[in-house]
N, CA, C and O atoms as CSV, one atom per row, in Angstrom:
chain,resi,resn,atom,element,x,y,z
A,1,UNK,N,N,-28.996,-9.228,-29.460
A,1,UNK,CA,C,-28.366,-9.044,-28.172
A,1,UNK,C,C,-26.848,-9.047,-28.356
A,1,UNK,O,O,-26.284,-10.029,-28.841
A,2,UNK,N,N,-26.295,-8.134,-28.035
A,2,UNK,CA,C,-24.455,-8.164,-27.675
A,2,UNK,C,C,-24.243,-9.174,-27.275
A,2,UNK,O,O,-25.079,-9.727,-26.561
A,3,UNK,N,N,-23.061,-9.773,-27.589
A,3,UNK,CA,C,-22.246,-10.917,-27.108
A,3,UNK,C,C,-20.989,-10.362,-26.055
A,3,UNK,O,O,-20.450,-9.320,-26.429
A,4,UNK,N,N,-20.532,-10.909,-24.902
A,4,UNK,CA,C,-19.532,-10.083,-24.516
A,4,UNK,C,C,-18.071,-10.739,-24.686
A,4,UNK,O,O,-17.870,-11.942,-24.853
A,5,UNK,N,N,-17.157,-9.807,-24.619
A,5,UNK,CA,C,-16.545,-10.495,-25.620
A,5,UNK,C,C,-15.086,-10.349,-24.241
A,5,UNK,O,O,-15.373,-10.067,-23.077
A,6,UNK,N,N,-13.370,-10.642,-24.769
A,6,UNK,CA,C,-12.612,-10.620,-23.789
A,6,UNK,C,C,-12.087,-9.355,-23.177
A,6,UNK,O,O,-11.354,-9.262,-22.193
A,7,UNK,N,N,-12.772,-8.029,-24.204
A,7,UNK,CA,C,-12.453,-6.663,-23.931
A,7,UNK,C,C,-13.392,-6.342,-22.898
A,7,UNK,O,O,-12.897,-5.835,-21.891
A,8,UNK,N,N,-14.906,-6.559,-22.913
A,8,UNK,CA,C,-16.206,-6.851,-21.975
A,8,UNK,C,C,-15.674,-7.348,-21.054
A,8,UNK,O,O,-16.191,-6.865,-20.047
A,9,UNK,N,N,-14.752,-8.209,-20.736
A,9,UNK,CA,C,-14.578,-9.113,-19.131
A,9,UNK,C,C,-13.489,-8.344,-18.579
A,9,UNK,O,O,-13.346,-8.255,-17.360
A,10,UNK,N,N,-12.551,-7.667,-19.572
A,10,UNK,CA,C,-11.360,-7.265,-18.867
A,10,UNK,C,C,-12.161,-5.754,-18.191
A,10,UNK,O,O,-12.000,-5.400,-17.023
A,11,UNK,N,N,-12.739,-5.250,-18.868
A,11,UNK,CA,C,-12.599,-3.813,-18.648
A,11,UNK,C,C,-14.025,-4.221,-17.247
A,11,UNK,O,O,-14.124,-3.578,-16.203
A,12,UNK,N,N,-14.623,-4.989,-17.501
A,12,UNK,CA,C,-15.505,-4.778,-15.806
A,12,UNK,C,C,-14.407,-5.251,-14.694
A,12,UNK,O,O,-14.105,-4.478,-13.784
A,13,UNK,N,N,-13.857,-6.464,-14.792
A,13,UNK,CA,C,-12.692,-6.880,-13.737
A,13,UNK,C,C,-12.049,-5.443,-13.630
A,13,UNK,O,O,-12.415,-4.817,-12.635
A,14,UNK,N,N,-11.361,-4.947,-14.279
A,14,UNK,CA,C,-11.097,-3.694,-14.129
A,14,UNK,C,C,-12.043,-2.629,-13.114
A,14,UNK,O,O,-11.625,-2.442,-11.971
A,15,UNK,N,N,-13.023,-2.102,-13.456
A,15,UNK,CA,C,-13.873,-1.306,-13.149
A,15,UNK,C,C,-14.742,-2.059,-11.830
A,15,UNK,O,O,-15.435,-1.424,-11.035
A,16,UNK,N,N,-14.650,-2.718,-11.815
A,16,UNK,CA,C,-15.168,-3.742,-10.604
A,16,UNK,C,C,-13.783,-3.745,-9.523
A,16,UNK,O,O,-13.765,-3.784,-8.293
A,17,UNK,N,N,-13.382,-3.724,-9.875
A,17,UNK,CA,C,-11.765,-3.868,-8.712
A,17,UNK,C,C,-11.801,-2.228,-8.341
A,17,UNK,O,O,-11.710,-1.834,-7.179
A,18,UNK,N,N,-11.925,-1.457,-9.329
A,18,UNK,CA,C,-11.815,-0.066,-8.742
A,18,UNK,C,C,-12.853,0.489,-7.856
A,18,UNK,O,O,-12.609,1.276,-6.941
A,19,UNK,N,N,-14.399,-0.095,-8.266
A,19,UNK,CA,C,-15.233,0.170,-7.259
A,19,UNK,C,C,-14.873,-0.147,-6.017
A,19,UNK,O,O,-15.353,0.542,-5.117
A,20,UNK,N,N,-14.222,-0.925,-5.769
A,20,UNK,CA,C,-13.583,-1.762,-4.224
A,20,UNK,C,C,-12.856,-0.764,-4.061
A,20,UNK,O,O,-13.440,0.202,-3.570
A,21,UNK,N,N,-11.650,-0.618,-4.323
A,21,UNK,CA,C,-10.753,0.092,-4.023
A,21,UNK,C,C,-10.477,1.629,-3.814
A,21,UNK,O,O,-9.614,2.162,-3.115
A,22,UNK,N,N,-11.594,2.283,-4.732
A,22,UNK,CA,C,-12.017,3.424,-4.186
A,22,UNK,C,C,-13.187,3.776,-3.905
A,22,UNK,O,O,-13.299,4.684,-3.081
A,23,UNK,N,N,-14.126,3.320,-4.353
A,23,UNK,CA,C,-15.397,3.479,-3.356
A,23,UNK,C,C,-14.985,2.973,-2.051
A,23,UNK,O,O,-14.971,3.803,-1.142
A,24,UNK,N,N,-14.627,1.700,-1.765
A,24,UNK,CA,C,-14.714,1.366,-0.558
A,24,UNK,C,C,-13.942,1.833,0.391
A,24,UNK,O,O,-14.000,1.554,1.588
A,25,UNK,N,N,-13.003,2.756,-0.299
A,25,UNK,CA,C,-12.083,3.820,0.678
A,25,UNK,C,C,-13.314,4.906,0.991
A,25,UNK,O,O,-13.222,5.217,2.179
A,26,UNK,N,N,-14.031,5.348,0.584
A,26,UNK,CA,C,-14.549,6.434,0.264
A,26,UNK,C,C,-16.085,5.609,1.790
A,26,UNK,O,O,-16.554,6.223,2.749
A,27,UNK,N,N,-16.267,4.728,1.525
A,27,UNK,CA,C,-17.777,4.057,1.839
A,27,UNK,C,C,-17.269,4.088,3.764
A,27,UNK,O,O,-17.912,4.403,4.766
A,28,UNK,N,N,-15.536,3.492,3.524
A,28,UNK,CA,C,-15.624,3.517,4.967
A,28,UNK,C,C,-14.881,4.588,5.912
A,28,UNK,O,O,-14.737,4.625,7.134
A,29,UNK,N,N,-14.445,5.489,4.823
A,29,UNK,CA,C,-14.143,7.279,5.431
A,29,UNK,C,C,-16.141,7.712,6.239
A,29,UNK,O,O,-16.491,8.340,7.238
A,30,UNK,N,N,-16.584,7.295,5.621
A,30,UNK,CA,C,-18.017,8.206,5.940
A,30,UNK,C,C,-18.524,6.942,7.218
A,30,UNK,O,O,-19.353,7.241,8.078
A,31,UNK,N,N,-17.936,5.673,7.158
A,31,UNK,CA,C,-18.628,4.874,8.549
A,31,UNK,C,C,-17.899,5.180,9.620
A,31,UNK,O,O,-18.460,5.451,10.682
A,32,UNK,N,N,-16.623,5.181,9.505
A,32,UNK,CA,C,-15.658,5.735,10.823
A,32,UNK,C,C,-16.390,6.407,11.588
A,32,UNK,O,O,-17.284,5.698,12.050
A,33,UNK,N,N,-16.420,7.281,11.880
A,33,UNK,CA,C,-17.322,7.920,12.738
A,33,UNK,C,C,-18.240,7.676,13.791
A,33,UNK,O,O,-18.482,8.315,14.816
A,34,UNK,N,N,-18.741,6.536,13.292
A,34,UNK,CA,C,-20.367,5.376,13.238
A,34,UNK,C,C,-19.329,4.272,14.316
A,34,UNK,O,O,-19.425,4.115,15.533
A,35,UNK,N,N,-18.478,3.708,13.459
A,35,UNK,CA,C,-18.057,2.460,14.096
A,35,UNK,C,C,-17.512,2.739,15.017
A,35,UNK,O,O,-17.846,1.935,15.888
A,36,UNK,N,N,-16.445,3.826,15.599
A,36,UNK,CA,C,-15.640,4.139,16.754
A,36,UNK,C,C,-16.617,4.274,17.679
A,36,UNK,O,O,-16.263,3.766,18.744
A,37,UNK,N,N,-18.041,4.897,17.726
A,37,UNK,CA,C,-18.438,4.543,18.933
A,37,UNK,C,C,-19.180,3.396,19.069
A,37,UNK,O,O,-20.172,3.661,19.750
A,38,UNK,N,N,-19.151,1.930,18.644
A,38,UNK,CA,C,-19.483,1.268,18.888
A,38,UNK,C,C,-18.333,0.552,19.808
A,38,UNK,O,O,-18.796,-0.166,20.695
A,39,UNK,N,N,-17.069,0.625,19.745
A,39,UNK,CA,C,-15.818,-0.113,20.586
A,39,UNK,C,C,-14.507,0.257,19.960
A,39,UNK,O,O,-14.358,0.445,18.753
A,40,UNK,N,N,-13.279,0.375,21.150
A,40,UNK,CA,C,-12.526,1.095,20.718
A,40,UNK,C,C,-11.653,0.451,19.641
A,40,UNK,O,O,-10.744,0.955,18.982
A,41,UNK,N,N,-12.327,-1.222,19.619
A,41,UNK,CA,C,-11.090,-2.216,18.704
A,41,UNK,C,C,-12.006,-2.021,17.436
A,41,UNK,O,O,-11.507,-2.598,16.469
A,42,UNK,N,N,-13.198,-1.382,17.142
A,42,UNK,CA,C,-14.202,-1.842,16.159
A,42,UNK,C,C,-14.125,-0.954,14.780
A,42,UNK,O,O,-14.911,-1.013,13.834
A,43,UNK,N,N,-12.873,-0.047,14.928
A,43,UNK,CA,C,-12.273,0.723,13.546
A,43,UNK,C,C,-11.263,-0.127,13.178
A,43,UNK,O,O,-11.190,-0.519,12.013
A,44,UNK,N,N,-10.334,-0.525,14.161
A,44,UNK,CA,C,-9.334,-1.446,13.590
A,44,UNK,C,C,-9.723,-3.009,13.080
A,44,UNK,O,O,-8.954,-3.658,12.371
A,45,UNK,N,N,-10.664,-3.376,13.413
A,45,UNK,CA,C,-11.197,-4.857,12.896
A,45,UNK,C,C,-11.888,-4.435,12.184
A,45,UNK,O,O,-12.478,-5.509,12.066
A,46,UNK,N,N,-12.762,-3.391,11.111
A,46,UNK,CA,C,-13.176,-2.784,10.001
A,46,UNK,C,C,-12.174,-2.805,9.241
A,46,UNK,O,O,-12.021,-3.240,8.100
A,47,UNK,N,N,-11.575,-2.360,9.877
A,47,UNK,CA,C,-10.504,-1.927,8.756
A,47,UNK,C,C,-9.443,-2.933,7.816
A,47,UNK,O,O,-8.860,-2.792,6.741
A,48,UNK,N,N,-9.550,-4.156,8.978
A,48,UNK,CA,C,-8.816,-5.111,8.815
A,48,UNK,C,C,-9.385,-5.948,8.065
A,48,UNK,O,O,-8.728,-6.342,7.101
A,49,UNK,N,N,-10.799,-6.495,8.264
A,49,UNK,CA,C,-11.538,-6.701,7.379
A,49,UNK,C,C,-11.713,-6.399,6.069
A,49,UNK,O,O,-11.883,-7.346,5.301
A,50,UNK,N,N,-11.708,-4.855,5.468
A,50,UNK,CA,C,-11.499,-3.852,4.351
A,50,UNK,C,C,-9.957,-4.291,3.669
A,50,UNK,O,O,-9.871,-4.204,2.444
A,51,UNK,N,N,-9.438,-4.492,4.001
A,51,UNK,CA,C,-8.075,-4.676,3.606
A,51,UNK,C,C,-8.073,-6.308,3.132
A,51,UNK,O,O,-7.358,-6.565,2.163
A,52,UNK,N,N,-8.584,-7.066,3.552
A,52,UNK,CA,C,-8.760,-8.650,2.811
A,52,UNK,C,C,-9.307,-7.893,1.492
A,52,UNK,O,O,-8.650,-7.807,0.454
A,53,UNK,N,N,-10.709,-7.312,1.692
A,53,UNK,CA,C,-11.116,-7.176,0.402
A,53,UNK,C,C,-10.205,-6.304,-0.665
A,53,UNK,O,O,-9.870,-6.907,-1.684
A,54,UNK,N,N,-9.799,-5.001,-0.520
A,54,UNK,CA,C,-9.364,-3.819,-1.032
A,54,UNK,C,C,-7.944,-4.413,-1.782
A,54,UNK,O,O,-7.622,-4.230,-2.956
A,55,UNK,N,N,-7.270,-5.106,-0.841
A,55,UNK,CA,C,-5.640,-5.336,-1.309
A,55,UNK,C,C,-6.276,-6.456,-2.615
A,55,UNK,O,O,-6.862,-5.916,-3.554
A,56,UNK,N,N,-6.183,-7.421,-2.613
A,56,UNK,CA,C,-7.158,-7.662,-3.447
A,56,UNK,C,C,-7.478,-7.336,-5.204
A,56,UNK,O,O,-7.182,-7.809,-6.301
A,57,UNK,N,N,-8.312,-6.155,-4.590
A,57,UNK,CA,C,-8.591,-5.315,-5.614
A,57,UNK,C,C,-7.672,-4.613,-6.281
A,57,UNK,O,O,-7.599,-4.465,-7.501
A,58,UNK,N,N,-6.850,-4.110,-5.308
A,58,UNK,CA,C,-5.500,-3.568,-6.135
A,58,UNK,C,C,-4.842,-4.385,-7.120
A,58,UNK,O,O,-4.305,-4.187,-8.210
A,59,UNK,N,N,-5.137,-5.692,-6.127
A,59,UNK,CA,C,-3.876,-6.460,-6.974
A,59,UNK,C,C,-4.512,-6.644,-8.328
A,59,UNK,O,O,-3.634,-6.850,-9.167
A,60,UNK,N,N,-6.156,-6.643,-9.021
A,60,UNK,CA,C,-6.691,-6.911,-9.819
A,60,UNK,C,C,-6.737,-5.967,-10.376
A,60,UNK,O,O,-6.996,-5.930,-11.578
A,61,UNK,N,N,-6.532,-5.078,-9.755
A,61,UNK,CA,C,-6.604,-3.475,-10.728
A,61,UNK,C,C,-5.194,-3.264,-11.434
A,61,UNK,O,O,-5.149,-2.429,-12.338
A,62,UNK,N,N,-3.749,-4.133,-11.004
A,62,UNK,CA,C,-3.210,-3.804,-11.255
A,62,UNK,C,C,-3.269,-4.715,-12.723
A,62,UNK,O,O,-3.208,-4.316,-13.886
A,63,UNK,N,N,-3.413,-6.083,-12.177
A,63,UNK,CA,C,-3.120,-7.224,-13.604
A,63,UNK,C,C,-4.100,-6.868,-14.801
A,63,UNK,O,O,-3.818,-7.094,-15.978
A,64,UNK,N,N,-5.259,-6.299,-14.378
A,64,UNK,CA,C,-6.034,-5.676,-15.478
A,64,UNK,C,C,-5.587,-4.616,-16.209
A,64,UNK,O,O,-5.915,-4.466,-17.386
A,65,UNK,N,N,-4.737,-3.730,-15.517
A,65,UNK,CA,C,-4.367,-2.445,-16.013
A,65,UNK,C,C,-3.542,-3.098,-16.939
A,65,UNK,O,O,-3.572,-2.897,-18.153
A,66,UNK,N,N,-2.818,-3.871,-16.364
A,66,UNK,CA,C,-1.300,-4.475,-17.820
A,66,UNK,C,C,-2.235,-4.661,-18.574
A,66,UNK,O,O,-2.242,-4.083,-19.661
A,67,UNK,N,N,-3.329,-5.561,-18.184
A,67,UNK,CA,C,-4.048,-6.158,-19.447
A,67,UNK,C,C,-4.806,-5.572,-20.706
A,67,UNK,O,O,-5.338,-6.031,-21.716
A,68,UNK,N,N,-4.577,-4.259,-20.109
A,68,UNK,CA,C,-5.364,-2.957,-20.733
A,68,UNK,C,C,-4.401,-2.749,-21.804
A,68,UNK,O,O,-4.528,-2.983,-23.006
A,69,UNK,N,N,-2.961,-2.048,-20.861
A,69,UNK,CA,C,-1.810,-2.130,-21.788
A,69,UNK,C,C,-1.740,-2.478,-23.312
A,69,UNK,O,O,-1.839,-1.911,-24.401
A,70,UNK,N,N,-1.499,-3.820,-22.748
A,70,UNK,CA,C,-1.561,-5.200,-23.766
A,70,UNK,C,C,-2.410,-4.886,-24.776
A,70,UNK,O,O,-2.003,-4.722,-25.927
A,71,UNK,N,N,-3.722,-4.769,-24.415
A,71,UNK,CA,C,-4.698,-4.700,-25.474
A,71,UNK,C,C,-4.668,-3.794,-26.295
A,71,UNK,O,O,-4.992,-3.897,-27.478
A,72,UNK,N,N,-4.090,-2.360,-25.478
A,72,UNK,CA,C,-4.043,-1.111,-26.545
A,72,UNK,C,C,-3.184,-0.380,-27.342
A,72,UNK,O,O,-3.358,0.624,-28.031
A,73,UNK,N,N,-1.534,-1.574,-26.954
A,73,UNK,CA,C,-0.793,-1.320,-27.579
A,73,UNK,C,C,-0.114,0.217,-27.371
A,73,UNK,O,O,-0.172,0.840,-28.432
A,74,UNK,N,N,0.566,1.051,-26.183
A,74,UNK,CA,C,0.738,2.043,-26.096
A,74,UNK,C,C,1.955,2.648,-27.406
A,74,UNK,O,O,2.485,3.739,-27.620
A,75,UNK,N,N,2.008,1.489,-27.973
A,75,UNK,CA,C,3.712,2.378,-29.021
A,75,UNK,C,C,2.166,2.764,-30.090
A,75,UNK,O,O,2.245,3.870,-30.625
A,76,UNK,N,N,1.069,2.093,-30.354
A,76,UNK,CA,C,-0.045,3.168,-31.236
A,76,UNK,C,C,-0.749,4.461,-30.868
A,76,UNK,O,O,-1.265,5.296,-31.610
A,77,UNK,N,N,-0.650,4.431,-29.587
A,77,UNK,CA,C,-1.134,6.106,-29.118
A,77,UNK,C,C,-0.166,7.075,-29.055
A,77,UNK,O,O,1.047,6.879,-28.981
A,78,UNK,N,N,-0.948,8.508,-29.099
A,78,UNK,CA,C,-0.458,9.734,-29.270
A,78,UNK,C,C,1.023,9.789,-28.112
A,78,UNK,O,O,1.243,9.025,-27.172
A,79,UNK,N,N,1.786,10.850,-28.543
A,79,UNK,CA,C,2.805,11.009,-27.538
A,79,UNK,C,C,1.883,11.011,-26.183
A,79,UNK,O,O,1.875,10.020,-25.453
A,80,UNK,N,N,0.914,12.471,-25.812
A,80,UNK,CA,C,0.232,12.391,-25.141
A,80,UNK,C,C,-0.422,11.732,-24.204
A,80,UNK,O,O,-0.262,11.791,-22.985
A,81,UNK,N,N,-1.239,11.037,-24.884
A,81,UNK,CA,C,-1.367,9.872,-24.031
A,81,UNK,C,C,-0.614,9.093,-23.340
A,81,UNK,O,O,-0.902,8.633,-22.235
A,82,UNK,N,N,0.301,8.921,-23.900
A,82,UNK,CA,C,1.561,7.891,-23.118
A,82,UNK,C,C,2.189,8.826,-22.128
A,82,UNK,O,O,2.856,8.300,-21.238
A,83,UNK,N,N,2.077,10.148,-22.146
A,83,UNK,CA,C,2.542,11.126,-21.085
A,83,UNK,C,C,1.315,10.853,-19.837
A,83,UNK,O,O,1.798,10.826,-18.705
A,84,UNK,N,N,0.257,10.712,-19.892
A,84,UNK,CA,C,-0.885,10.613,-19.146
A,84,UNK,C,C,-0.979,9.175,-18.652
A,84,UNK,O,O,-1.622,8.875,-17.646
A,85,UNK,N,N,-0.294,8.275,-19.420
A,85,UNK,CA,C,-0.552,6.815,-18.646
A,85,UNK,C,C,0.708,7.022,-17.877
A,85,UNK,O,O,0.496,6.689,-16.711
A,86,UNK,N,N,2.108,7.495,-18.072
A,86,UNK,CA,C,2.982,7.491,-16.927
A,86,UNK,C,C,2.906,8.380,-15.468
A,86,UNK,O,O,3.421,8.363,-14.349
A,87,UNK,N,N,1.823,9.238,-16.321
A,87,UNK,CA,C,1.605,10.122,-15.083
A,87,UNK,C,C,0.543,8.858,-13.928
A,87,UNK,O,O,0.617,8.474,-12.760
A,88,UNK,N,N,-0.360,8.602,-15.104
A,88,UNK,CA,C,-1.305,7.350,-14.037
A,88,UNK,C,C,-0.660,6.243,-13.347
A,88,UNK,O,O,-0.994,5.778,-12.257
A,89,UNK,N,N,0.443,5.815,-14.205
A,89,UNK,CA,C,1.333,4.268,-13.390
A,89,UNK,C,C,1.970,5.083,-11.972
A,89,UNK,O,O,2.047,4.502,-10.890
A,90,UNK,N,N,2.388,6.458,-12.168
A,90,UNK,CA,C,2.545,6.864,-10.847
A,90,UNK,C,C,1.914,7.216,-9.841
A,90,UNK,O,O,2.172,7.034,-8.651
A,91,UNK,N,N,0.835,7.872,-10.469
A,91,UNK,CA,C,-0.068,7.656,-8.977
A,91,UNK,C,C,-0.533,6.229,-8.554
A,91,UNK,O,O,-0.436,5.829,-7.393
A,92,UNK,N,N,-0.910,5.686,-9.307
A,92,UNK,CA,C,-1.752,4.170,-9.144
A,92,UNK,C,C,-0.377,3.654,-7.893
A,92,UNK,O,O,-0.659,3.423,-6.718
A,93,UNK,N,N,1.278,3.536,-8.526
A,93,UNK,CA,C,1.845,3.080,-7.124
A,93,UNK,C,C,1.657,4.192,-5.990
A,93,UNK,O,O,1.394,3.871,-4.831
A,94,UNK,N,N,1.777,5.246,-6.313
A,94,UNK,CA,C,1.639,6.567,-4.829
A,94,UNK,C,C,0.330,5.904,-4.212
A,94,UNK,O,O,0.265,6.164,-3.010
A,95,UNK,N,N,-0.538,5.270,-4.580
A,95,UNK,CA,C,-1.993,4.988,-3.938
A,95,UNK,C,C,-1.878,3.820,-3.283
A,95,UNK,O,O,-2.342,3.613,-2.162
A,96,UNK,N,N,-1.008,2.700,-4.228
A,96,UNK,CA,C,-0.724,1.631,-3.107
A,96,UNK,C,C,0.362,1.947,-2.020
A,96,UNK,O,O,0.090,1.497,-0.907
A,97,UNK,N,N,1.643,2.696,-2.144
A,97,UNK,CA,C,2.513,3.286,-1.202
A,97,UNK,C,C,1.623,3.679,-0.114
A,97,UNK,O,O,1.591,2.967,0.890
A,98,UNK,N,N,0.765,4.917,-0.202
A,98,UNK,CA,C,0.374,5.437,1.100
A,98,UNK,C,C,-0.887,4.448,1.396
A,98,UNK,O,O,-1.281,4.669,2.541
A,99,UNK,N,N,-1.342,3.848,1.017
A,99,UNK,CA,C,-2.400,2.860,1.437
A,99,UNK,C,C,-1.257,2.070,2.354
A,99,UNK,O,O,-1.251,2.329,3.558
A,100,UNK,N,N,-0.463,1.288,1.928
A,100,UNK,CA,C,0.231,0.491,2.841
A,100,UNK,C,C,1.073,1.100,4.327
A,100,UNK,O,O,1.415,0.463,5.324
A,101,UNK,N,N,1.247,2.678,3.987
A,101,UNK,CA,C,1.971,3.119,5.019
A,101,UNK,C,C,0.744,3.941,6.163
A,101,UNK,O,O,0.852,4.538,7.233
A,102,UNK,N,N,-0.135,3.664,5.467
A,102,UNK,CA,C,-1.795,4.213,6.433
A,102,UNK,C,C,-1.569,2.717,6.914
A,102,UNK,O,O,-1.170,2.573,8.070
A,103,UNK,N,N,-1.771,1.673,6.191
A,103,UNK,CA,C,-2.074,0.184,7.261
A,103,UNK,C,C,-0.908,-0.042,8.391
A,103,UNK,O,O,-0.962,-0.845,9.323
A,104,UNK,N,N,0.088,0.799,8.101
A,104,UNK,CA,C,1.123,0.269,8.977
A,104,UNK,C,C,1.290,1.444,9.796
A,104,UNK,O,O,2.402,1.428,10.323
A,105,UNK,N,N,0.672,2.360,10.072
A,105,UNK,CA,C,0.608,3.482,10.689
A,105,UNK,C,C,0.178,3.267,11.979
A,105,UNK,O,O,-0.844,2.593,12.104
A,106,UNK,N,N,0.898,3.819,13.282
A,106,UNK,CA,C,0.075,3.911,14.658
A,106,UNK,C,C,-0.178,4.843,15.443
A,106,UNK,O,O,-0.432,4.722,16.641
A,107,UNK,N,N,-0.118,5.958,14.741
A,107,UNK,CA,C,-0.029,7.014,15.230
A,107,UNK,C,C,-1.629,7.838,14.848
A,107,UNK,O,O,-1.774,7.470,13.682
A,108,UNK,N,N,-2.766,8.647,15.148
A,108,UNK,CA,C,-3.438,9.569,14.529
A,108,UNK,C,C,-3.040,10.009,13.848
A,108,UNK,O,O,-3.615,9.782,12.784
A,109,UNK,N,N,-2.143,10.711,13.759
A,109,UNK,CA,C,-1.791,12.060,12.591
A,109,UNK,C,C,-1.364,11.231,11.232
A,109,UNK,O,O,-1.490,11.792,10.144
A,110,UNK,N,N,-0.851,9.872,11.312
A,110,UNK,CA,C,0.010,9.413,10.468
A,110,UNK,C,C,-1.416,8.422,9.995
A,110,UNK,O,O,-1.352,7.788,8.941
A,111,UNK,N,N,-2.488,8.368,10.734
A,111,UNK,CA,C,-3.151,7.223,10.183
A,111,UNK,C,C,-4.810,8.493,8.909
A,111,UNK,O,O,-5.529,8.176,7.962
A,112,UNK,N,N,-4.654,9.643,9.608
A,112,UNK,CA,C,-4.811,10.549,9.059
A,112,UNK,C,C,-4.400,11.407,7.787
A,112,UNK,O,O,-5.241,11.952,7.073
A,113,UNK,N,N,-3.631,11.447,7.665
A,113,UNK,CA,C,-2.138,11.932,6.372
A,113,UNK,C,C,-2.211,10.652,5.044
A,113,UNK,O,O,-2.460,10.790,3.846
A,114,UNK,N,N,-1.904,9.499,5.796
A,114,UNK,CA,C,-1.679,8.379,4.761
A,114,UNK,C,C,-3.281,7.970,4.338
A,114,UNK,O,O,-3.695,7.917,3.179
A,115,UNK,N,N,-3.970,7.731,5.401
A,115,UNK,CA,C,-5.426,7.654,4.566
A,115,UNK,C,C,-5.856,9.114,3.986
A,115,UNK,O,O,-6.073,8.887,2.796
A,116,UNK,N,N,-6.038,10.192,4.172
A,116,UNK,CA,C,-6.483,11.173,3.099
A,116,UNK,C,C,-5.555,11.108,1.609
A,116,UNK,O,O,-6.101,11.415,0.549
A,117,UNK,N,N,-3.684,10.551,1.675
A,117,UNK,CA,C,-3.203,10.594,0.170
A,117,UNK,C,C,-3.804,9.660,-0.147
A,117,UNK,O,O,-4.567,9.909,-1.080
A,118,UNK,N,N,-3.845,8.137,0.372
A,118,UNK,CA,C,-4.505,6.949,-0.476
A,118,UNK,C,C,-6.071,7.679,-1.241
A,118,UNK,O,O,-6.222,7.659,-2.463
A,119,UNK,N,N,-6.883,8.146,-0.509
A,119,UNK,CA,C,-8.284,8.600,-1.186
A,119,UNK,C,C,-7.444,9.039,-2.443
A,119,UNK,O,O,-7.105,8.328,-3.389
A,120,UNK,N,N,-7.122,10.709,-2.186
A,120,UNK,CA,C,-6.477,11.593,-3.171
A,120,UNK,C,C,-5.801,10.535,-4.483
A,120,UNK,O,O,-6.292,10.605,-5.609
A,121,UNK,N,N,-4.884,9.778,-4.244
A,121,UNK,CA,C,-4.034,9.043,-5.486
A,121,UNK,C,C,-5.317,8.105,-5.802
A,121,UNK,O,O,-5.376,8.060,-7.031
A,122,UNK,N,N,-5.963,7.634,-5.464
A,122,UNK,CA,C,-6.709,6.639,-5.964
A,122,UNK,C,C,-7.767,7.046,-6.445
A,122,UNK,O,O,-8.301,6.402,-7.349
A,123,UNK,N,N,-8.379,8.321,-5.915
A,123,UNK,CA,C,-9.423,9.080,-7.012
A,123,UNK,C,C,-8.830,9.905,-8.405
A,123,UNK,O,O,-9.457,10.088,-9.449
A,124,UNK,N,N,-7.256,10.399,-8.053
A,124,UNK,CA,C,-6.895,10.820,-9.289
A,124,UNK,C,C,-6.766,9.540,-9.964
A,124,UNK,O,O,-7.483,9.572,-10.964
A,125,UNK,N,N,-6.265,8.614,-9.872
A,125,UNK,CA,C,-5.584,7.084,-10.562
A,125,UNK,C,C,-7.350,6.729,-11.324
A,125,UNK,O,O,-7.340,5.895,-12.229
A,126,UNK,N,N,-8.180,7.097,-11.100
A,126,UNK,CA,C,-9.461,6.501,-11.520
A,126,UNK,C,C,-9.950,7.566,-12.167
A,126,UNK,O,O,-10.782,7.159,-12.977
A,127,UNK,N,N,-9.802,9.150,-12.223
A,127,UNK,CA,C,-9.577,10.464,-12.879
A,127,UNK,C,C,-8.955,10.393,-14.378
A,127,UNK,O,O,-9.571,10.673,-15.407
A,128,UNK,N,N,-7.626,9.967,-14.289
A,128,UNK,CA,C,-7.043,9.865,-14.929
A,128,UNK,C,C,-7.624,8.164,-15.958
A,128,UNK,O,O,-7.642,8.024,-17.181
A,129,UNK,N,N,-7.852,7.570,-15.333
A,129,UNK,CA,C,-8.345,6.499,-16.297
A,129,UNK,C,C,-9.033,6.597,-17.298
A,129,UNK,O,O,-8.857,6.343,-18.490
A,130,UNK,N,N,-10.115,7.127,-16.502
A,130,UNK,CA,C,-11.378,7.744,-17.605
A,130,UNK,C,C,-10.693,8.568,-18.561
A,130,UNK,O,O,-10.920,8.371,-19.754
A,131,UNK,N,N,-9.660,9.716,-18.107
A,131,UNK,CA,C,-9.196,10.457,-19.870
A,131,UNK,C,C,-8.523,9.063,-20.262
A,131,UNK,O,O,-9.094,8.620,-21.259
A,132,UNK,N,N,-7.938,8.580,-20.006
A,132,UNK,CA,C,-7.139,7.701,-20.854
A,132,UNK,C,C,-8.165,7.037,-21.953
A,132,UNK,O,O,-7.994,7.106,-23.170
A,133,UNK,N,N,-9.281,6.369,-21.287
A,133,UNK,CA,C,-10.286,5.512,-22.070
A,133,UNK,C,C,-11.024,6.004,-22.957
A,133,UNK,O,O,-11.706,5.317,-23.717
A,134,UNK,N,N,-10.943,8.074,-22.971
A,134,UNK,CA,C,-11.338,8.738,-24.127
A,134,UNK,C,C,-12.580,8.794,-23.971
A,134,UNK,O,O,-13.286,9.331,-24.825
């Protein structure tokens, strides 16, 4: 039987924080719909709810990501690659940026705009992971 080891714990904390953070963007794009006609406060207390969990996750997605860093030593990878992780450190913040400016949004159009970039940066930011991890 495998033993798991501290690369095993980092990389699920990792991958476990991202299921939150973009599945669960993704899980409650498809309930909206569902919940607004149950009451008109019952998207915004979803949502508010979602955000204990999700922020969270970011924040674990982020300390894992260093931790990834750390582990893989970016001055040993290809130029390349290191072109592809700066491209990822930028979306990964573009995903928390418009995530935070969707939570602080009061407008439709603006709560619309900032939640479709958060999906977009946070499915590329998890796109881009996977090439990174080869």
């Amino acid at each position: 039987m495998l033993s798991p080891s501290w690369d095993t714990i980092r990389l699920f904390l990792h991958v476990l924080a991202a299921t939150i953070w973009v599945g669960g963007q993704l899980t409650l794009a498809g309930l909206v719909p569902v919940i607004r006609g149950v009451s008109p406060d019952a998207t915004k207390l979803a949502a508010r709810q979602f955000a204990r969990l999700s922020w969270p996750a970011y924040g674990v997605l982020v300390v894992t990501g260093i931790w990834n860093l750390i582990a893989l030593n970016p001055s040993a990878q290809s130029g390349a690659w290191n072109a592809t992780l700066d491209v990822k450190l930028g979306v990964v913040l573009m995903a928390g940026v418009a995530a935070y400016a969707h939570q602080k949004s009061t407008s439709t159009l603006g709560l619309a705009v900032w939640g479709a970039l958060t999906a977009l940066f946070s499915l590329g930011a998890l796109f881009i992971g996977i090439l990174l991890a080869g």
